[in-house]
C-alpha positions as CSV (number, residue, x, y, z in Angstrom):
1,X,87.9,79.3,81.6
2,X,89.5,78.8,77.9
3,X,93.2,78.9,77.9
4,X,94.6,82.1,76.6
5,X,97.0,81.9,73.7
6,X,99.8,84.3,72.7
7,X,103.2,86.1,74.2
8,X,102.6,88.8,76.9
9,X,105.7,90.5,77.7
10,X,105.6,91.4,81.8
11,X,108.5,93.0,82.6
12,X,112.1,93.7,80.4
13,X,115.2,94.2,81.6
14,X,116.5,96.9,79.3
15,X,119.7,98.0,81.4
16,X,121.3,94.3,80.5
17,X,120.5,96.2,76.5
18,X,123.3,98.7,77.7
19,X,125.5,97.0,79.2
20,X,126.3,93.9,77.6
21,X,126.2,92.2,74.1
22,X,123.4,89.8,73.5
23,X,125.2,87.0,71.8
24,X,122.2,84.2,71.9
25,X,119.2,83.7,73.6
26,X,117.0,80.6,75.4
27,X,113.6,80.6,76.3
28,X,113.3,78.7,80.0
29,X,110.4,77.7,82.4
30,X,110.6,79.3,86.1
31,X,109.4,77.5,89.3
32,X,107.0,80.1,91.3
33,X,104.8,80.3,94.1
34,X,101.3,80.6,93.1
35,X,101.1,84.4,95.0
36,X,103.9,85.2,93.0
37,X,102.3,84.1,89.4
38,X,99.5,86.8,90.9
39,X,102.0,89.5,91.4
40,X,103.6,88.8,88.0
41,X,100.2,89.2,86.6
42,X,99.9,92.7,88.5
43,X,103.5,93.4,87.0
44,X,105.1,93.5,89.9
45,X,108.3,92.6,88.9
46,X,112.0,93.7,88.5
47,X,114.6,92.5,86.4
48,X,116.7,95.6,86.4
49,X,120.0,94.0,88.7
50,X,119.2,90.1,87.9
51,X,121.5,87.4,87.0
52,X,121.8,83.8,86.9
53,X,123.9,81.2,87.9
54,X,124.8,77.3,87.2
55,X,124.6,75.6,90.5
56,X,125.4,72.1,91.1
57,X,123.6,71.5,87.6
58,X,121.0,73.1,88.2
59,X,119.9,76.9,86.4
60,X,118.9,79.7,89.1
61,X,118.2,83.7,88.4
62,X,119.0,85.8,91.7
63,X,118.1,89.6,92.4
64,X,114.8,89.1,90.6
65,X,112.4,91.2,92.9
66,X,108.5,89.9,92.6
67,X,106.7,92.3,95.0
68,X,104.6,90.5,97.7
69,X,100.7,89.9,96.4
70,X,98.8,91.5,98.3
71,X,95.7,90.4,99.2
72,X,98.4,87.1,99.7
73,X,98.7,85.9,103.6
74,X,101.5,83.1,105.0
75,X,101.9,82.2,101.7
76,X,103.4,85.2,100.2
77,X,107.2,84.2,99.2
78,X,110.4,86.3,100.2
79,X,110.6,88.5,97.0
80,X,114.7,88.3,96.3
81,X,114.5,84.3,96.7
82,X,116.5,82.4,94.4
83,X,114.0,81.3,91.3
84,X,114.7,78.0,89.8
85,X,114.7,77.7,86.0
86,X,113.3,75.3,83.8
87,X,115.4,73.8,81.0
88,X,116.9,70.9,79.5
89,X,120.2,69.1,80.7
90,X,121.8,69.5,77.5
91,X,120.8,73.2,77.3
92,X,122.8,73.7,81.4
93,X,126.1,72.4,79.4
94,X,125.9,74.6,76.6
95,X,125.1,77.6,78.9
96,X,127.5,76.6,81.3
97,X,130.4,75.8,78.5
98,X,130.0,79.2,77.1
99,X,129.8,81.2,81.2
100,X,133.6,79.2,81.5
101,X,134.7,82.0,78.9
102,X,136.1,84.9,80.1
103,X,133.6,88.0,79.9
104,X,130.8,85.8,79.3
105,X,127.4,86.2,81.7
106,X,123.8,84.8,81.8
107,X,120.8,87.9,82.4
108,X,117.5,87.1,82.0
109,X,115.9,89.3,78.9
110,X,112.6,89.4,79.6
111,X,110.1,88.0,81.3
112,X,106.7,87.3,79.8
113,X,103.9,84.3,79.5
114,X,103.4,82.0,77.1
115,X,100.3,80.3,76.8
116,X,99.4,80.8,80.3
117,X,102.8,80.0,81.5
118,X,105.3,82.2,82.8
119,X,108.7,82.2,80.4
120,X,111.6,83.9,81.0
121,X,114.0,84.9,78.2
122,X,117.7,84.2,79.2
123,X,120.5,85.6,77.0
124,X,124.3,84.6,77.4
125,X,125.7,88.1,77.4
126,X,129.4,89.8,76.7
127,X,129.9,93.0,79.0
128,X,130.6,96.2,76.8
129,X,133.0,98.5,77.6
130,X,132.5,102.4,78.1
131,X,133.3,102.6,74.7
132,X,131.0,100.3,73.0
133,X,128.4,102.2,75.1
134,X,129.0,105.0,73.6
135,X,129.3,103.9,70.0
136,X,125.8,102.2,70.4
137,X,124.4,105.3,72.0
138,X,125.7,107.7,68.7
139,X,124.6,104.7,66.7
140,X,120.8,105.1,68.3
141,X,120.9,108.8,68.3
142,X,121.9,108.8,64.6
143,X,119.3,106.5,63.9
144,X,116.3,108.6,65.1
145,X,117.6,111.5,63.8
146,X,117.5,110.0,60.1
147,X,113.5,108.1,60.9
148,X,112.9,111.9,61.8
149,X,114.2,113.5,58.7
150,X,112.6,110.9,56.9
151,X,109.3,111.7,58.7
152,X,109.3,115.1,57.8
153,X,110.4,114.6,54.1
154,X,107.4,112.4,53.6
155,X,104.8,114.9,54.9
156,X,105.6,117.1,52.7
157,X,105.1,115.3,49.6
């Protein structure tokens, strides 16, 4: 079976959009069960409430929810387990040099696969306040009104 090739984005976690700012992001390898690579392939998969977390120098995302497979037996995993990620030593320190700040949290982005490999997108994050959510929400809503008035100008011409 030939490899397949390509980004195919899964699941995103659009509330972390919202409520925080995305200051930089890091692509990192997850640890999984191979029932729950088949249930990420069904898109059964929830990012909305997830975080992550340096622990004892090692990265982990909690609150993902994978959905048991189904047709899965005594292998199916519990589906809020903690996940393990993927990335290099030097990478931990700079993530967990910037989390020591006040304000500052690590959300997973996205999750997606990469070449056959499941990737998840980690952003270190700056919580908004009510504010700044509504200022981006006017900013967005001002936005689509000016691509629809410039839709409309350009039919007519």
């Amino acid at each position: 079976m030939p490899k397949q090739s390509g980004v195919k984005v899964i699941a995103s976690n659009r509330k972390a959009y919202h409520e925080y700012f995305v200051l930089e992001k890091l692509e990192a390898g997850i640890a999984l069960a191979g029932t729950e690579v088949k249930s990420i392939r069904a898109g059964k998969v929830n990012l909305k409430d997830a975080f992550c977390q340096i622990k004892n120098g090692e990265l982990f995302v909690y609150c993902m929810h994978i959905s048991p497979y189904e047709q899965g037996n005594i292998f199916n995993k519990d589906p809020m387990r903690d996940k393990k990620l993927l990335v290099h030593k030097k990478e931990i320190r700079k993530l967990h040099a910037a989390v020591q700040q006040d304000g500052f949290a690590l959300i997973p982005l996205s999750l997606y696969f990469k070449d056959s490999k499941v990737k998840v997108e980690v952003g270190i994050c700056k919580g908004k306040k009510l504010y700044d959510k509504r200022a981006s929400t006017a900013e967005r809503d001002t936005k689509r009104e000016m691509d629809r008035i410039m839709k409309t100008r350009n039919q007519y011409r």
